[in-house]
C-alpha positions in Angstrom: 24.7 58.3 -70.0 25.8 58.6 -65.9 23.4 56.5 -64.3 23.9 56.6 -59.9 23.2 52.9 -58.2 22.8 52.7 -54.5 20.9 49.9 -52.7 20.4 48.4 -49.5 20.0 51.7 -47.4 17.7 50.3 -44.7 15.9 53.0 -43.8 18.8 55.4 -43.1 17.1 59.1 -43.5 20.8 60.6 -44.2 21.3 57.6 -46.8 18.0 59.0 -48.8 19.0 62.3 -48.3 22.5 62.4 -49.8 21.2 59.9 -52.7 18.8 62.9 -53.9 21.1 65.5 -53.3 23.8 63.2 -55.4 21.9 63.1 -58.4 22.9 66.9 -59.4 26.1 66.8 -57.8 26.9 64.3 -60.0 24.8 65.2 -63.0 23.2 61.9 -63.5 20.5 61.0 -66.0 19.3 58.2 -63.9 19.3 57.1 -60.4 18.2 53.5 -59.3 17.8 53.0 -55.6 17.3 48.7 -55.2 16.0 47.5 -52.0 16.3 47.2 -49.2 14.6 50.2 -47.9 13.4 48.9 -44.6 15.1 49.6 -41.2 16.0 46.9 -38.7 15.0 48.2 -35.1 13.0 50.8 -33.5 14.1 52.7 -30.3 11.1 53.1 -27.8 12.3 56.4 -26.0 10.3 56.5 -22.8 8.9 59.7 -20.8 9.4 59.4 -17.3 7.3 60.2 -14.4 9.4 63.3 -13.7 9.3 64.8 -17.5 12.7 63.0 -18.8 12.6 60.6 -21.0 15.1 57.8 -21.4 16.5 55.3 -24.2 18.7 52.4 -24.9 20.7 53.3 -27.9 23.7 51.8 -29.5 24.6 49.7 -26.5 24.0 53.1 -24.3 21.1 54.0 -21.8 20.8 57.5 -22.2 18.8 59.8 -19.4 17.2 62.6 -21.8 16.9 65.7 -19.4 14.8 67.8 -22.2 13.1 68.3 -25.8 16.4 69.1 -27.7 18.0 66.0 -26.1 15.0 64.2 -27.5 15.2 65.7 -30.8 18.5 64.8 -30.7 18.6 61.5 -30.3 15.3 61.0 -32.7 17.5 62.6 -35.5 20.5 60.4 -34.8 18.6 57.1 -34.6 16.5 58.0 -38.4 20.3 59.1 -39.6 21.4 55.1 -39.3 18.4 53.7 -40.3 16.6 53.2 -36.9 12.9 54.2 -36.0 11.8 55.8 -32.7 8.8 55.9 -30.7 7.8 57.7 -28.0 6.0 55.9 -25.2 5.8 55.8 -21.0 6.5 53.3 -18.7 2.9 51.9 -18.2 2.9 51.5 -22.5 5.9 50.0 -22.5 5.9 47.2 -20.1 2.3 46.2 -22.1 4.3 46.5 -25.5 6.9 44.1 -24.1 4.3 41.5 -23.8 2.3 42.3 -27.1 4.2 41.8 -30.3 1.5 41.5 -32.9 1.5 45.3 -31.2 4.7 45.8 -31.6 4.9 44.5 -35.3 2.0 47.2 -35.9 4.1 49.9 -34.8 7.1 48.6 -36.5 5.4 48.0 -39.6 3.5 52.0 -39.0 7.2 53.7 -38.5 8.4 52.1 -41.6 5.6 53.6 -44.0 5.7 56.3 -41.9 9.4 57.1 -43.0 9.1 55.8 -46.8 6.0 58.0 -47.1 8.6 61.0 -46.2 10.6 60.0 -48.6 8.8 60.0 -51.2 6.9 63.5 -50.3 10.9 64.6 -50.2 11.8 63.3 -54.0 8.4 64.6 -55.5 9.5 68.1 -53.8 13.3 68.0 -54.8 12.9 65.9 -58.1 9.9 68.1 -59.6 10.6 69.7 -62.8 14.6 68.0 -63.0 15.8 66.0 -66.1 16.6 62.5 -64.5 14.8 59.3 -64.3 14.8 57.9 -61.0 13.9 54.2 -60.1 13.0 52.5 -57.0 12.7 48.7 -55.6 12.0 46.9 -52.5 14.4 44.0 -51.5 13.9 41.2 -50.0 13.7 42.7 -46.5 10.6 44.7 -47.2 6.8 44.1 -46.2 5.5 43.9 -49.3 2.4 46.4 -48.3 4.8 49.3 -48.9 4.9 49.0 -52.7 1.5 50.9 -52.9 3.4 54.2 -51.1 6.1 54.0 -53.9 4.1 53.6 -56.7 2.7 56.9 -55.3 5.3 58.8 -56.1 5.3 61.4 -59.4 9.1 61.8 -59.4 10.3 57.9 -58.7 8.8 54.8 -60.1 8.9 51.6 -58.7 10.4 49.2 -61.0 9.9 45.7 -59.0 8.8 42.9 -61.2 8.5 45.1 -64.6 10.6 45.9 -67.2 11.3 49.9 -67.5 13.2 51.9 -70.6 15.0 54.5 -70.4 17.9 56.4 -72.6 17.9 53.0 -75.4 18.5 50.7 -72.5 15.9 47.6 -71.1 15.9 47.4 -66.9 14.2 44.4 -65.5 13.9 44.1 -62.0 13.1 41.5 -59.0 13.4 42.6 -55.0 13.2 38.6 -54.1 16.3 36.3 -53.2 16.9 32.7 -52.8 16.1 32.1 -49.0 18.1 33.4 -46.2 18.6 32.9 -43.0 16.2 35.4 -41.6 12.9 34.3 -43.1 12.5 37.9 -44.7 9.5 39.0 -46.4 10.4 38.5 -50.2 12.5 35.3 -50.4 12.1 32.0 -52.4 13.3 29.2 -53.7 16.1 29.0 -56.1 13.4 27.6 -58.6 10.8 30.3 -58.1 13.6 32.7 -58.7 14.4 31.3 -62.2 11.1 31.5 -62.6 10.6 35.0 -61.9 13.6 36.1 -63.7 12.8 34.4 -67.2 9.7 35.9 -67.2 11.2 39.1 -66.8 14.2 38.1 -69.2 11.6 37.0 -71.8 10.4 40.4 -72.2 14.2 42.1 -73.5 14.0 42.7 -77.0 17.9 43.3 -77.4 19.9 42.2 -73.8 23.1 44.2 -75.7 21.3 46.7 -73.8 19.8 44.6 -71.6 19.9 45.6 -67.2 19.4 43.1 -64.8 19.0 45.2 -61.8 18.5 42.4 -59.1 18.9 42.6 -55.7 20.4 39.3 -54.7 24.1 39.4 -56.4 25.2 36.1 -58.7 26.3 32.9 -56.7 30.1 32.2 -56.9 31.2 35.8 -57.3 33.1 39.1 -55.8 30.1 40.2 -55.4 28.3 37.5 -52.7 30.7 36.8 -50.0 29.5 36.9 -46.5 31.1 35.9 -43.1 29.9 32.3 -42.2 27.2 31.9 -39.8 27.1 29.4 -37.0 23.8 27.6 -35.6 23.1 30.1 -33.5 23.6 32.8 -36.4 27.2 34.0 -35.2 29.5 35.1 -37.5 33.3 33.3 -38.0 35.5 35.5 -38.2 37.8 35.8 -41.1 35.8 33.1 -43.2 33.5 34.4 -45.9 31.1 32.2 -47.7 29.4 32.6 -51.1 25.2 33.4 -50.1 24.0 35.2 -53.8 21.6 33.1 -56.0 22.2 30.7 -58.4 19.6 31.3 -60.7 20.8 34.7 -61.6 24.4 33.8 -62.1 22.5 31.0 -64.9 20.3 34.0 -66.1 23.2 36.2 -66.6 25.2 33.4 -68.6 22.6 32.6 -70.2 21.2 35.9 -71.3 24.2 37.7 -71.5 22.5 41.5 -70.7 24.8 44.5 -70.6 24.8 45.1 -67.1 23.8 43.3 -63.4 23.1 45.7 -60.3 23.0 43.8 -57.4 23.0 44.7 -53.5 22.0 42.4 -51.1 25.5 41.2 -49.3 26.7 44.7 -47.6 29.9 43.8 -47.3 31.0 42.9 -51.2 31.4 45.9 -52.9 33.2 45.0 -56.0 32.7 44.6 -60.0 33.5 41.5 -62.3 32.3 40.4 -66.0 30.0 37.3 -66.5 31.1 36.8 -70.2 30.4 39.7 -71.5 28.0 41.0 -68.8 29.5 43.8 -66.3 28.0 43.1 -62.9 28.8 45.5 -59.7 27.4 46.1 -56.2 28.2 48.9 -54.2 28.0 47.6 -51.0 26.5 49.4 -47.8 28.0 51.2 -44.9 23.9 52.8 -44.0 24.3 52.4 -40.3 27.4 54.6 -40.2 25.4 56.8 -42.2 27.3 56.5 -44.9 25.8 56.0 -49.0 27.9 54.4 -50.7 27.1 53.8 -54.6 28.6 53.5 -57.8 28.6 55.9 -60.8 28.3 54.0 -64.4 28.9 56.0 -67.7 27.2 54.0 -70.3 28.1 54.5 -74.2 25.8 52.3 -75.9 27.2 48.4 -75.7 30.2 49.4 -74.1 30.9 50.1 -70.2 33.4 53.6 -70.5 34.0 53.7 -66.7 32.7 52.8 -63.2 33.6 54.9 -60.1 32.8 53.6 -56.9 31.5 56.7 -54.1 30.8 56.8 -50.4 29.4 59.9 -48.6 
């Protein structure tokens, strides 16, 4: 069995794009996309008295002379994850003192795109031989699980357990807390929690998943740069940030596999005992997908290959 694993792709439209064109490039039987699927900012792109429009984007003001130069720049900013909206001055100032208005909008865009997304996979996916599996993270609303579990081509796999080709997936979007106060975070204990609930439910973890999106504590696969007070990074020192309750579940348990995400800039693979855990990492505002192919043969793990495109 192939089986493609991306995650963390932040509501990059190129990201979702390549993933469903991947799974026949690659001849997959299964594709899992966990969390976070959520962009970060949106990009007010302003009309102008004299019929221009204008936006701040990437550090840049740009002075948009016409409607391709709009399109343009509405394409680039849903390529890397960004959302836009189109506004004028009078709007804008108002916004800029409203932000229960502004979360609205925000919170519109992002169901707005996810609902696209899923329209995109029911059209490209309908009829294909491969499972494909979806998850929040810890950075998404959780109102948005309702427009997933929509979907006739993708099912959501948050807080379940799912089969598929002899093998037992559970799954959880939460992580211990961060620094950002993010929509699905808790406590280390609430985690454990969580996770032997799901656990409890594995008949045989010899073919057991744990596809979680915060990575193990103490690994490859959860080392970020330090943050200062005021949430700068240090350069050059990396601290471990993934959760220790699922580096005890995976001891403990000892499932076949761990897919984690969570910490963009860990790509890597190690064994936990006898449990092969990996996280491809993200590159999604570069526009880049980056993912890892596993080819399963029953209990054993015949080869990884890590991909970005």
């Amino acid at each position: 069995m192939r089986l493609f694993f991306v995650t963390d792709i932040h509501g990059s439209e190129l990201c979702f794009r390549k993933f469903i064109s991947a799974l026949d490039i690659y001849k997959v039987d299964v594709g899992i996309v966990l969390g976070d699927l959520s962009g970060k900012m949106i990009v007010p792109i302003i009309r102008r008295p004299d019929g221009q429009h204008e936006a701040n984007f990437l550090g840049q003001h740009l002075l948009l002379k016409d409607e391709n130069a709009v399109k343009d720049i509405i394409k680039k900013t849903g390529a890397i994850g960004f959302y836009h909206y189109v506004t004028d001055l009078q709007e804008a100032d108002r916004l800029s003192k409203d932000k229960p208005a502004v979360n609205k909008i925000f919170f519109d865009e992002i169901v707005k795109r996810l609902k696209g997304w899923i329209d995109l996979a029911d059209e490209k996916l309908k009829g294909k031989n491969v499972k494909v599996f979806m998850a929040p993270g810890n950075d998404d609303p959780l109102d948005i699980d309702k427009i997933v579990n929509s979907s006739q081509a993708i099912v959501n796999c948050d807080d379940k357990k799912v089969e598929f080709n002899g093998y037992e997936m559970i799954t959880t979007a939460y992580s211990n807390f961060t620094p950002w106060d993010t929509p699905r975070e808790c406590s280390e204990e609430e985690l454990a929690k969580k996770i032997d609930n799901l656990a409890s439910q594995v008949r045989d973890m010899s073919k057991g998943i744990f596809n979680f999106h915060v990575p193990p504590f103490g690994t490859s696969l959860d080392l970020a740069p330090l943050l200062s007070k005021d949430m700068v990074q240090s350069a050059g020192t990396l601290v471990h940030v993934g959760s220790k309750s699922v580096v005890a579940a995976i001891t403990k348990h000892q499932p076949f596999l761990g897919l984690h995400g969570h910490i963009h800039e860990s790509k890597g693979v190690q064994y936990i005992g006898r449990t092969f855990v990996c996280n491809p990492g993200s590159e999604y505002g570069e526009g880049l997908l980056k993912g890892v192919i596993l080819t399963l043969d029953g209990t054993k793990m015949k080869s990884y290959v890590f991909t970005t495109g």
